[in-house]
C-alpha positions as CSV (number, residue, x, y, z in Angstrom):
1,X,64.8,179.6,85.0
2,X,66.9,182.5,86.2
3,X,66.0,185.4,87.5
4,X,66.2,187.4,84.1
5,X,64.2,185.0,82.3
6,X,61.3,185.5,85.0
7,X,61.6,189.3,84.4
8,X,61.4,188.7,80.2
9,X,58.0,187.0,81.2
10,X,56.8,189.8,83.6
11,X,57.7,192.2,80.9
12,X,55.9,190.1,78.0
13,X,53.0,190.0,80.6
14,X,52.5,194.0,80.9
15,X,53.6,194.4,77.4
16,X,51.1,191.3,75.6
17,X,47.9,192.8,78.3
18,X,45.1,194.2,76.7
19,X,44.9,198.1,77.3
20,X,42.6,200.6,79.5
21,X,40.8,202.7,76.2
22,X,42.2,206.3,76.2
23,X,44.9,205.6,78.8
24,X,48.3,203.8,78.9
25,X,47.0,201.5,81.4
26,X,46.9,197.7,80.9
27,X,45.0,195.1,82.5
28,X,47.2,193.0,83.8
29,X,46.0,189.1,85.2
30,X,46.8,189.6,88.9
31,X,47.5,186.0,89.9
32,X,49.7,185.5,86.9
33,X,51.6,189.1,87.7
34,X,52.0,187.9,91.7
35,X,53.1,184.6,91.0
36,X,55.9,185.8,88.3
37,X,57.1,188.5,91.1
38,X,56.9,185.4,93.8
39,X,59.1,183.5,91.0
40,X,61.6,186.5,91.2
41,X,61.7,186.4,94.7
42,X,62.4,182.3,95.1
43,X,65.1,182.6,92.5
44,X,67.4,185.9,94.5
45,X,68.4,183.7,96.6
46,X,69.7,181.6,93.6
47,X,71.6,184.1,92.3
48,X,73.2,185.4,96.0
49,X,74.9,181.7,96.0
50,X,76.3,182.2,92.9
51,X,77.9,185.0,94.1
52,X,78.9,183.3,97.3
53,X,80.4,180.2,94.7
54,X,82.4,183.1,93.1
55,X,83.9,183.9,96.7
56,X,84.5,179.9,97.4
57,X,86.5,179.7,94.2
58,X,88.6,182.3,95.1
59,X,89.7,180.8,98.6
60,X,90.3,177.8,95.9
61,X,92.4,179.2,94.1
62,X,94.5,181.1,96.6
63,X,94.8,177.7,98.6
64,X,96.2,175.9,95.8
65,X,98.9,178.9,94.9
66,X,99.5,178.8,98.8
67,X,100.1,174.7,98.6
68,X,102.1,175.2,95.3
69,X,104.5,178.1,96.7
70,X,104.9,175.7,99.9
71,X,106.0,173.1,97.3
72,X,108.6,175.3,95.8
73,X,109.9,176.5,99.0
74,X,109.9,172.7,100.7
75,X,111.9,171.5,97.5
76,X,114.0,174.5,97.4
77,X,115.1,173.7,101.1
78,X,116.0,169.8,99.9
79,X,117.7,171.0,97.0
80,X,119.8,173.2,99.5
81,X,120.4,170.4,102.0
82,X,122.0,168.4,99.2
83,X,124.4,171.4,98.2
84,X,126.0,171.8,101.9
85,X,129.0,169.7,101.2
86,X,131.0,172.8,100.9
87,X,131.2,176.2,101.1
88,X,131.4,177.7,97.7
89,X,128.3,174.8,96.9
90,X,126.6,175.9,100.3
91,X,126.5,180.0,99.3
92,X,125.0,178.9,95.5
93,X,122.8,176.8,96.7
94,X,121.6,179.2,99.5
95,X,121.2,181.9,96.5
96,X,119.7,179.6,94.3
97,X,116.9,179.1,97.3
98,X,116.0,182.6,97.9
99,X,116.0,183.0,94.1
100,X,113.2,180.2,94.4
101,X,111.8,181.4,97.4
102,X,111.3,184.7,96.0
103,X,110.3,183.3,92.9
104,X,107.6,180.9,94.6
105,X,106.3,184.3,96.4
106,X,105.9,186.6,93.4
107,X,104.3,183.9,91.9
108,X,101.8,183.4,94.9
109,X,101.3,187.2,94.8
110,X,100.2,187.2,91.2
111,X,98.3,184.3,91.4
112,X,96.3,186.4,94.3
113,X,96.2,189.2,92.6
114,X,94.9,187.4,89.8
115,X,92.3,185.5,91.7
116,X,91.3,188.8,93.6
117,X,91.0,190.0,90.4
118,X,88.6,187.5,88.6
119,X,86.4,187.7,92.2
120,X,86.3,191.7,91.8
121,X,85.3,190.9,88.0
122,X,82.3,188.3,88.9
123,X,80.8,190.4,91.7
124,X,81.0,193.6,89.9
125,X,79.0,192.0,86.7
126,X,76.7,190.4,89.6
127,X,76.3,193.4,90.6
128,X,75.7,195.0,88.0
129,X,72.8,192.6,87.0
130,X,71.2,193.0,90.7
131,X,71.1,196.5,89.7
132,X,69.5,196.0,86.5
133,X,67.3,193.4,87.9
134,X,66.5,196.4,90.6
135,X,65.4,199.1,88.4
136,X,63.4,196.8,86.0
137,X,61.5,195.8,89.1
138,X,61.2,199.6,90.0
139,X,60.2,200.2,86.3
140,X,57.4,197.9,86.6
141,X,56.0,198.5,89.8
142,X,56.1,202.3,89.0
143,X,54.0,201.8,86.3
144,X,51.8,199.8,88.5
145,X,51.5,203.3,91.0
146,X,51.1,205.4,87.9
147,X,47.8,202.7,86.5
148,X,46.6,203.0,90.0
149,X,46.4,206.3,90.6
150,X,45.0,207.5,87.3
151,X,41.6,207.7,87.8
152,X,39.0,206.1,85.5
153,X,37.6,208.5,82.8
154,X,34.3,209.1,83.4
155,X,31.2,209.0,79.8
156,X,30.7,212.2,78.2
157,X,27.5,213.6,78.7
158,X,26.2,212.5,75.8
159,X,27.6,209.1,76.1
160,X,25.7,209.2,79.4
161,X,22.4,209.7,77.6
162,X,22.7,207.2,75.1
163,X,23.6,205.2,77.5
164,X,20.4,205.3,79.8
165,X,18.6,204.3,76.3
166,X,20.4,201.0,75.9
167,X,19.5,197.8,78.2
168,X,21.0,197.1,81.6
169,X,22.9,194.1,80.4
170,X,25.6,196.5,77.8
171,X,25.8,198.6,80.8
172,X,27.2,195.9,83.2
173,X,28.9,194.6,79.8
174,X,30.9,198.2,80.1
175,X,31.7,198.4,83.2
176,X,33.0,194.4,83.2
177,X,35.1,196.0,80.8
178,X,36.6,198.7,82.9
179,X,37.4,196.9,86.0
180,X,39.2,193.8,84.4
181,X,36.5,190.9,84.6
182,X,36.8,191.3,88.0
């Protein structure tokens, strides 16, 4: 699963967990919570050599326009030799090579250019989804901070008192309640 996927299931998590009475709290399963945050934190790593893959295929690509421009130019320099029998065929053919050469290196440039491009594309949508991926974390472990610090509401008074007239047991029932099942 990737890393986005793992997040859907944290969110369904906090979103599916049964909630604190007269709070926004949730009581989330804390194994289940840590082990989905430990899954997140296996699969970064994941996503970091996709990014580096991105990189590799760009030194691809500039290699092969590198080879193919070395090509050009190598049978651009044949073609040349052949022309020297004399001088008229000797200047055209000379033109004709730096016509090729210069050809060869536009066409390496905008191949480069291109590939430079593509990378800049890639890393900036990875980016962009580290940085979503970021503040959905933040989200979720600011709302953790926020259900931690609120403090737990306290019985009315009369709540109190009819307490005290009901058994032991529904008062350990309540507060099993409150804290989870913990």
């Amino acid at each position: 699963m990737e890393v986005h996927e793992k997040l859907g299931e944290l969110a369904a998590l906090v979103s599916g967990a049964r909630g604190v009475p007269l709070s926004s709290s949730v009581m989330v399963d804390r194994e289940q919570l840590l082990a989905l945050v430990g899954d997140v934190r296996r699969l970064l790593p994941a996503e970091v050599q996709q990014a580096g893959d991105v990189l590799a295929q760009r030194d691809e690509v500039l290699e092969a326009a590198r080879l193919e421009a070395e090509k050009v130019l190598t049978e651009a320099r044949v073609r040349a030799e052949e022309l020297v029998d004399a001088q008229a065929v000797t200047r055209a053919s000379r033109e004709r090579a730096d016509h090729i050469v210069a050809t060869a290196r536009e066409e390496a440039k905008r191949l480069r250019v291109d590939a430079d491009a593509w990378v800049d594309r890639k890393l900036s949508d990875f980016e962009d989804e580290l940085d979503r991926l970021k503040q959905q974390a933040a989200r979720g472990r600011d709302r953790l901070k926020v259900r931690d610090a609120e403090p737990v509401a306290e019985p009315a008074p009369e709540a109190a008192a009819a307490a005290g007239e009901h058994s032991g047991a529904t008062a350990a029932s309540a507060a099993t309640e409150t804290t989870g099942g913990s």
